[in-house]
C-alpha positions in Angstrom: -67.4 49.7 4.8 -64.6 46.7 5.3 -62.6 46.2 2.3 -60.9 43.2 1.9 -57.7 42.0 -0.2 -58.8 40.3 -3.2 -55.8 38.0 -3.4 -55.8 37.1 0.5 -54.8 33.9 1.3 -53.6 33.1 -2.3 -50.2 34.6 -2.5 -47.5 34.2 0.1 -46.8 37.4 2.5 -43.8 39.2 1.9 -41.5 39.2 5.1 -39.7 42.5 4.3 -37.1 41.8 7.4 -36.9 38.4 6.2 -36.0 39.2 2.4 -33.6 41.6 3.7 -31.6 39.3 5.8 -31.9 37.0 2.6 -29.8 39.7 0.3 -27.5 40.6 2.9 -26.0 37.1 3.6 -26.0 36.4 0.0 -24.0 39.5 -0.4 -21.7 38.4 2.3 -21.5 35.0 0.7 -20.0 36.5 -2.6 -18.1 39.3 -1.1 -16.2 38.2 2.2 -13.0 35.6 1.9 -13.5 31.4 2.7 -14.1 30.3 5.8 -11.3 29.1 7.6 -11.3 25.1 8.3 -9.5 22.9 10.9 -9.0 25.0 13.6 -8.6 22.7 15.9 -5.0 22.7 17.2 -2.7 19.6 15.9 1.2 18.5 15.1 2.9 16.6 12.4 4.1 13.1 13.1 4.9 11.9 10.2 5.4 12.5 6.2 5.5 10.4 3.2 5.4 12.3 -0.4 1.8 14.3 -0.2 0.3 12.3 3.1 0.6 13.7 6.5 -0.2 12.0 9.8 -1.5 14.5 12.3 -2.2 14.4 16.3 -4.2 16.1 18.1 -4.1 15.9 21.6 -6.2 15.6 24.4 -7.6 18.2 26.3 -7.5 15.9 29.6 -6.9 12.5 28.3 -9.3 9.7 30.0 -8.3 6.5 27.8 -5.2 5.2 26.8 -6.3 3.5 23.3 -6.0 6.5 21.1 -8.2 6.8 17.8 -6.9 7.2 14.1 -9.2 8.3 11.1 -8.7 6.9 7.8 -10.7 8.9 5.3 -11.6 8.5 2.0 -8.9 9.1 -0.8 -12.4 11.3 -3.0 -12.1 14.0 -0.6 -10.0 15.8 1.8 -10.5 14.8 5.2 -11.3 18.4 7.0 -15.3 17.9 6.9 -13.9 16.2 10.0 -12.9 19.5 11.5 -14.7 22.0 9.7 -16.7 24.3 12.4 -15.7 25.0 15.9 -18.4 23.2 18.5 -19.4 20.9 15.4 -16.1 19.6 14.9 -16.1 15.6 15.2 -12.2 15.7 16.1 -12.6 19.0 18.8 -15.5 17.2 19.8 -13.4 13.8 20.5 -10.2 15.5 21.9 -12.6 17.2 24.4 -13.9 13.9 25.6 -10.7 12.9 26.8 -9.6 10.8 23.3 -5.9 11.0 21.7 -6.7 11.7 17.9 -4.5 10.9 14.8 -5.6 11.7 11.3 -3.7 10.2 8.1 -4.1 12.7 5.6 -3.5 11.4 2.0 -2.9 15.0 0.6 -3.3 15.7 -2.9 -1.9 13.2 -5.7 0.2 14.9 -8.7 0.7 12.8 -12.2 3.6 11.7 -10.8 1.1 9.3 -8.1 -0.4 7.9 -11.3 0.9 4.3 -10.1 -0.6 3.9 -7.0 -2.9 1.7 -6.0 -4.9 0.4 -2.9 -2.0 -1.6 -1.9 0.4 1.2 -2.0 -1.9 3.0 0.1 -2.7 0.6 2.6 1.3 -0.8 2.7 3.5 1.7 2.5 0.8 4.7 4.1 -1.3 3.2 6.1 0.7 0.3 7.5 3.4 2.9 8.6 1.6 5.8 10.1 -0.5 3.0 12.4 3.0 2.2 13.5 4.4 5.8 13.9 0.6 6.7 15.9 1.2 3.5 18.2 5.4 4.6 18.7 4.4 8.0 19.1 1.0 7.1 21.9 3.4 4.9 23.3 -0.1 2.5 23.3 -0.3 -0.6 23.0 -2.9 -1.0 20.5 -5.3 1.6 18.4 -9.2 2.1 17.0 -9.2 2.8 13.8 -11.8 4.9 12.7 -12.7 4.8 8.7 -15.2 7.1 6.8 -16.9 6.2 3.4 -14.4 4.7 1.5 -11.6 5.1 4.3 -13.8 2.7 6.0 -13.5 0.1 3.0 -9.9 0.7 3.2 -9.5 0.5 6.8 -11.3 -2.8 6.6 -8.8 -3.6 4.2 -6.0 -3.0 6.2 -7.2 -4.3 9.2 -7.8 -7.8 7.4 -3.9 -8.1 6.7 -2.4 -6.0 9.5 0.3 -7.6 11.9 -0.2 -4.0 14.0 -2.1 -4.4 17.5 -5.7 -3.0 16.3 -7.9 -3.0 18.8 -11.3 -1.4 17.7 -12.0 -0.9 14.0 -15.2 1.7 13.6 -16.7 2.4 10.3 -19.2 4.6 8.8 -21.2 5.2 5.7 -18.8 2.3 4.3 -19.5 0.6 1.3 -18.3 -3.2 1.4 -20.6 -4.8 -0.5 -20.4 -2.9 -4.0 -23.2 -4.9 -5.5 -26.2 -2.5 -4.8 -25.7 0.1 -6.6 -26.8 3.9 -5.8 -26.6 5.9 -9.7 -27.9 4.9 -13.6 -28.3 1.4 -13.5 -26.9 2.1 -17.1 -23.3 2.5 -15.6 -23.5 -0.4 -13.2 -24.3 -3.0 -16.4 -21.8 -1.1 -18.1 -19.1 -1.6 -15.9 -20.2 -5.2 -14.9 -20.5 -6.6 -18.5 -17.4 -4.5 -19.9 -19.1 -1.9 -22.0 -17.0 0.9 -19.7 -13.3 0.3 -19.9 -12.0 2.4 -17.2 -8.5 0.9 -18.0 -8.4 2.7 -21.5 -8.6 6.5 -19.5 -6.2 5.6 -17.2 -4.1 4.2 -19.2 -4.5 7.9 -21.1 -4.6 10.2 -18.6 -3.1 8.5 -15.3 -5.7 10.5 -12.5 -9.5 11.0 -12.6 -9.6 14.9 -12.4 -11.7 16.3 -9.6 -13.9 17.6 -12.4 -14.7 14.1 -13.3 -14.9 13.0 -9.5 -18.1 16.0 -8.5 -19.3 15.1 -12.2 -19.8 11.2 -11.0 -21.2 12.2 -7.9 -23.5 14.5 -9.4 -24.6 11.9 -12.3 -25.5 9.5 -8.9 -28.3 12.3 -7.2 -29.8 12.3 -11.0 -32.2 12.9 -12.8 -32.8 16.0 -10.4 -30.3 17.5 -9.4 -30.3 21.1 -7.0 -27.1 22.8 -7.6 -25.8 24.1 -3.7 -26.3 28.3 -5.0 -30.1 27.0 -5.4 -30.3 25.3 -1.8 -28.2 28.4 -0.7 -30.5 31.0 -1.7 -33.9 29.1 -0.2 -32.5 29.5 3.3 -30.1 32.4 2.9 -32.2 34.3 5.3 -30.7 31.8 8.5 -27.5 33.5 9.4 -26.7 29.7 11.1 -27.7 27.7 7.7 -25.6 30.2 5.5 -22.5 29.7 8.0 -22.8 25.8 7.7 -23.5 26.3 3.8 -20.1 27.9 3.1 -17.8 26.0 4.9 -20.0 22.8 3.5 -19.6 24.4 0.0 -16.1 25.0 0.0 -15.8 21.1 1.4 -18.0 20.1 -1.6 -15.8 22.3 -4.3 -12.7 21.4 -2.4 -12.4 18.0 -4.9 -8.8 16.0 -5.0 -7.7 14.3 -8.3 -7.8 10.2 -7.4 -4.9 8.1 -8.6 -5.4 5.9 -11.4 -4.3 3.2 -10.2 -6.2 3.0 -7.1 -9.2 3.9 -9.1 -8.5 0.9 -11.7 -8.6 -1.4 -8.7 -11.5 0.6 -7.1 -13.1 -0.3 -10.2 -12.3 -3.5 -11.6 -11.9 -5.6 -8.2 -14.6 -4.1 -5.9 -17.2 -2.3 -8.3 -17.1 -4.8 -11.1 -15.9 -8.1 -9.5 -17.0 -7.5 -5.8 -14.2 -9.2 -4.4 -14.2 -7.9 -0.8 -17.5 -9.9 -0.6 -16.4 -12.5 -1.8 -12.9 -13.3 -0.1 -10.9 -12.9 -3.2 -9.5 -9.5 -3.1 -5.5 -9.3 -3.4 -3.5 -6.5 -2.2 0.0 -7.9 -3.5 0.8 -11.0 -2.6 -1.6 -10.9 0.0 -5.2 -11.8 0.3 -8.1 -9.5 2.2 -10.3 -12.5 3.9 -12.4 -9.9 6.1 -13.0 -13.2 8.6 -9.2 -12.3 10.1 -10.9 -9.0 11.6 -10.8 -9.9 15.2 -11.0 -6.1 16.3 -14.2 -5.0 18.2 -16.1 -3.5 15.2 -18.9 -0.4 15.2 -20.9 0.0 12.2 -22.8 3.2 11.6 -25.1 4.3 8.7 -27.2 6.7 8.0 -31.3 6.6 7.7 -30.7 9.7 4.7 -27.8 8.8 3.5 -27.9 9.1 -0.5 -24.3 7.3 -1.0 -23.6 4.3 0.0 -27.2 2.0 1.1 -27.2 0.0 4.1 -27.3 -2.8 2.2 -23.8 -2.0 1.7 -23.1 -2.2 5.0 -24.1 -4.6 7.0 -22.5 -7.5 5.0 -19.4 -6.6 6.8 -21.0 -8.1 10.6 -21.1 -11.5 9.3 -18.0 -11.4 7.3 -15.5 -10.4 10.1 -14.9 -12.8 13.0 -15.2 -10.1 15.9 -17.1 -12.0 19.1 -17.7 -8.3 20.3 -20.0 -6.4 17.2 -22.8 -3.5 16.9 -24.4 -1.7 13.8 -26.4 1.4 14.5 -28.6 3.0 11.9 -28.4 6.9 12.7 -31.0 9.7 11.4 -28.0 11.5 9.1 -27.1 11.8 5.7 -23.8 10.6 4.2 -22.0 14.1 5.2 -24.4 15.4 7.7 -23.3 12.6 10.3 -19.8 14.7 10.3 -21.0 18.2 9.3 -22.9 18.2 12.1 -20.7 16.8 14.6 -23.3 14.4 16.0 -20.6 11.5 14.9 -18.4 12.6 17.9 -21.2 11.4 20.3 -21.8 8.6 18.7 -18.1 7.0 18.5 -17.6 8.3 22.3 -20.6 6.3 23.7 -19.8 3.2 21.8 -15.9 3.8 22.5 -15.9 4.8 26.1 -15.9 1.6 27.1 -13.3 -0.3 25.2 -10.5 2.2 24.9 -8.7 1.5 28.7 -9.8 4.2 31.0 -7.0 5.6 32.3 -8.3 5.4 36.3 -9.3 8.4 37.9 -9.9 10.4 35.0 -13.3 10.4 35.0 -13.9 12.6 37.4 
């Protein structure tokens, strides 16, 4: 007589094979040394206290406009070379493109002072020059990131320097909508947070502080990365992408308080990119002097910065030549993934002087 399982169909099988792939890599995780990030070959061009600007070269250049990433001053910038064959920059340098990357290292106490302007002025200002001396171009793209985008829109709405494409992704520009407790956007809009009394105290917001803030923004839930980690440990090609994403995510830099009073009093408080009334020293940022081609790119999941943050930026500049693209990613995925490469080459390709025959 057939017997049947009492519980069949009500509990989940148990994959043996797939339980013990599971422990292994988690074992792995916890046993074997960090993976090892940006691989991809590169020289130093210039130096200025913490902040390196980097080239990487072409495998066979095509175009004689080379590309230069600004990225954001929250995080360190190798999320943009993190993986071989996912690597936005390997990916670019392949496709024929001259790449520079201004990295803004990591600010001591001693950085305390600086703010945007400093950043933009005395870093920005001259590594775009020492990237066009050292191309030997005559003008640039500049290619900004989350928050390196704001700043690179910044810069590009005061610069003298021949920019000739300015991309920029996941940027927030208009700081009105407001991803996090709306508790802490009324607070800091009707003066109930003083940021200026911690600075003035402390002079950096400690990476601690920096992942706590972004962590407070994904609330009320929250799914630590050990959690997400062990419900797909069993994919030898997820756990790979998990560590080299978690030591990105752990990798935190300490933000200068300054910069961060400025971040956000003029542009999180006051809005006053928006609005045309942003000062970097003596000058003003009207984003309608932006003649540069510009590329806009979000993403469809990203759980930073809105679209809504955006797309204010195409009707502020006064570029004749303009796109925004909407792309199924997430705020990191777009570069974790590599799939950012592709999309700055197709929109690229044709505005960055192909050098003749080298297309072939």
């Amino acid at each position: 007589m057939a017997t049947e399982a009492p519980f069949k169909g009500i509990l989940p099988t148990f994959d043996v094979d797939k339980e013990m792939k599971r422990w292994e890599h988690l074992f792995k995780v916890f046993s074997q040394p960090e993976p090892e990030v940006g691989h991809t070959p590169r020289d130093e061009v210039w130096r200025k206290n913490k902040s390196v600007l980097w080239y990487y070269p072409a495998k066979q250049k095509k175009y004689e406009t080379p590309l230069f990433f600004v990225y954001s001053l929250f995080n360190k910038p190798y999320i943009l070379d993190i993986a071989p064959k996912t690597s936005v920059i390997e990916g670019l340098i392949n496709m024929g493109y001259d790449v520079y990357l201004l990295d803004w290292g990591t600010p001591g106490y001693e950085d305390k002072k600086m703010g945007l302007d400093t950043y933009i002025e005395k870093y920005l200002r001259t590594a775009v020059r020492r990237a066009l001396r050292h191309s030997e171009a005559d003008e640039i793209t500049l290619i900004g990131y989350c928050l390196g985008g704001t700043i690179a829109s910044m810069y590009a709405a005061i610069a003298e320097e021949p920019i000739k494409n300015l991309i920029v992704a996941t940027v927030p520009i208009d700081f009105k909508p407001f991803i996090g407790p709306e508790k802490w956007a009324e607070g800091m809009r009707n003066g109930d947070i003083n940021i200026d009394r911690f600075i003035d105290v402390y002079g950096l917001i400690s990476p601690d502080l920096v992942t706590g803030m972004f962590r407070a923004i994904g609330a009320p839930v929250y799914f630590t990365n050990y959690t997400m980690l062990l419900s797909r440990a069993y994919d030898s090609r997820y756990v790979e992408k998990w560590r080299r994403m978690n030591k990105w995510t752990l990798d935190q830099v300490p933000f200068a308080g300054e910069a961060y009073r400025q971040l956000a009093n003029d542009l999180f408080k006051e809005n006053k990119l928006v609005k045309g009334e942003l000062m970097l020293g003596n000058k003003k940022v009207d984003l309608k002097n932006i003649k540069a081609n510009l590329f806009v790119i979000s993403g469809s999941r990203d759980n930073l910065i809105l679209e809504e943050q955006s797309k204010p930026i195409m009707e502020l500049v006064s570029s004749e030549d303009k796109t925004y693209v909407c792309v199924e990613a997430g705020h990191v995925s777009l570069a974790l993934s590599g799939l950012f490469a592709g999309i700055v080459d197709q929109w690229a390709s044709h505005r960055s002087n192909a050098i003749p025959n080298s297309q072939s």
